[in-house]
C-alpha positions, 0 to 999 in steps of 0.5 A: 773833320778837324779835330779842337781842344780848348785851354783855360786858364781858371780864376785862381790861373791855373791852366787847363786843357779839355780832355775831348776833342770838340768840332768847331762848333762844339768847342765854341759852345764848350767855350761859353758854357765855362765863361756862363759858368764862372769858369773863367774870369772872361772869354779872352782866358780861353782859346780854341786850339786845332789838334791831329786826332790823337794829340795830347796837349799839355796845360 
C-alpha cells in the first residue's frame, strides 16, 4: 500500500499538512471533503503527496 499525506493551504495562506496517512482513495475523499467545507478557497490549494510510511512532512 502507498502511503498519502495532503498539504493545504487555507484562505487565510497558512499551510497545512494532514497528520494521517491516506490511500489513494481516501486522500482524494479528504481532498473534497476541505474544498466542500470551505477549507480551501479551490481544489488547486491541495495536493496529494505520496510519502514512505513514517514520514513526517513538514507544512
Amino acid at each position: 500500500m502507498k502511503n498519502h499525506k495532503v498539504r493545504w493551504t487555507d484562505r487565510d495562506g497558512q499551510p497545512h499538512v494532514s497528520v494521517a496517512s491516506y490511500d489513494e482513495d481516501s486522500a482524494k475523499a479528504r481532498k473534497r471533503q476541505l474544498v466542500a467545507d470551505g477549507v480551501v478557497a479551490d481544489a488547486k490549494d491541495v495536493r496529494i503527496v505520496e510519502t514512505k510510511p513514517g514520514e513526517v512532512l513538514q507544512p
